[in-house]
C-alpha positions as CSV (number, residue, x, y, z in Angstrom):
1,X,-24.8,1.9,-13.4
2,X,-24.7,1.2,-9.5
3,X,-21.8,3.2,-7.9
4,X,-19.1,1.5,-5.8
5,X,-19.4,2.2,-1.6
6,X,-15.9,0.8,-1.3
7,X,-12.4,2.2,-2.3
8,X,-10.1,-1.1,-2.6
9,X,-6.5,-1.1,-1.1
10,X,-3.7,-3.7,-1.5
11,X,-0.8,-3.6,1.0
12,X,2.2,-5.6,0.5
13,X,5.8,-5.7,1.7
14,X,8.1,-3.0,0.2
15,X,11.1,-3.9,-2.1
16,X,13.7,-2.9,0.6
17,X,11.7,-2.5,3.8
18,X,8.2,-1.2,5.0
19,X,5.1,-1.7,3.1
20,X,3.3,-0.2,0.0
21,X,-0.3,0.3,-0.2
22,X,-1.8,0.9,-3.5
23,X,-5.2,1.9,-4.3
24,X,-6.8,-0.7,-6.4
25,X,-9.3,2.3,-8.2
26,X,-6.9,5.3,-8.5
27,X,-3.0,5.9,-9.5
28,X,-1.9,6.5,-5.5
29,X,0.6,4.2,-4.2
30,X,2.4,5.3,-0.2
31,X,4.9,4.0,1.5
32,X,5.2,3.4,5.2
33,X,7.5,1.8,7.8
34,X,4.7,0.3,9.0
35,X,1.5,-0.9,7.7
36,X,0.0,1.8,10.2
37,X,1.7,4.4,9.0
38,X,1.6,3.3,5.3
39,X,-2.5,3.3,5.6
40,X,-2.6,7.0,7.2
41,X,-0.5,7.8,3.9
42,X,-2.7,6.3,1.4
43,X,-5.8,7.7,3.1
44,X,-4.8,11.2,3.2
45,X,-3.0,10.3,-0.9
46,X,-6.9,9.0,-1.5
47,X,-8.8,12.2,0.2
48,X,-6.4,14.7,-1.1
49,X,-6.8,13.0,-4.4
50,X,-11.1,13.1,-4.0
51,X,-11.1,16.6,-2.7
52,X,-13.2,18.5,-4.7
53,X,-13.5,16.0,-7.4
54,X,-17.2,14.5,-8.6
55,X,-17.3,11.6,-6.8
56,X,-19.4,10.3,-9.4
57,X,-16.6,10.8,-12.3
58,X,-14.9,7.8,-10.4
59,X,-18.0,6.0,-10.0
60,X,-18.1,6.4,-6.0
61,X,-21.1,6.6,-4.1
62,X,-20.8,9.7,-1.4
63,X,-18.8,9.4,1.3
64,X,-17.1,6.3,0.3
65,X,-15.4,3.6,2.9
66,X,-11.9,2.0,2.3
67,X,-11.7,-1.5,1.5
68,X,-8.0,-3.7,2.6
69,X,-6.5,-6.2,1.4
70,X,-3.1,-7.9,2.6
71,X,-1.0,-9.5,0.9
72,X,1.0,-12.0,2.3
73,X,4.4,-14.1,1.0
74,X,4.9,-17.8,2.6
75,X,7.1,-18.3,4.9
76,X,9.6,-21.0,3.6
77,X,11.7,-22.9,6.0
């Protein structure tokens, strides 16, 4: 089986304010004010998470690059 080069991320707007990200291939989910700040959380959630772990257990090529994805609502007038 080929292993994956990407880790995939979803951010969307918080419930009450901010944004969430949420790792698409792992159980992390951060919050942040911004989506800035909410990215630096998930990325040190994500290495924290890998640290130490066989990358390979998870399917993840070595040193593995982070994949975004937005999510946006409409606008309604």
């Amino acid at each position: 089986m080929k292993r994956r080069h990407t880790i995939q991320l979803a951010i969307r707007s918080g419930d009450e304010s901010g944004y969430a990200v949420e790792c698409v291939d792992f159980p992390v989910v951060t919050l942040g004010a911004t989506i800035e700040e909410s990215l630096r959380n998930l990325r040190e959630a994500v290495e924290l998470m890998l640290d130490g772990v066989d990358l390979a257990a998870w399917n993840l090529a070595p040193n593995p690059s982070i994949a975004v994805m937005i999510e946006l609502e409409p606008d309604h007038a």
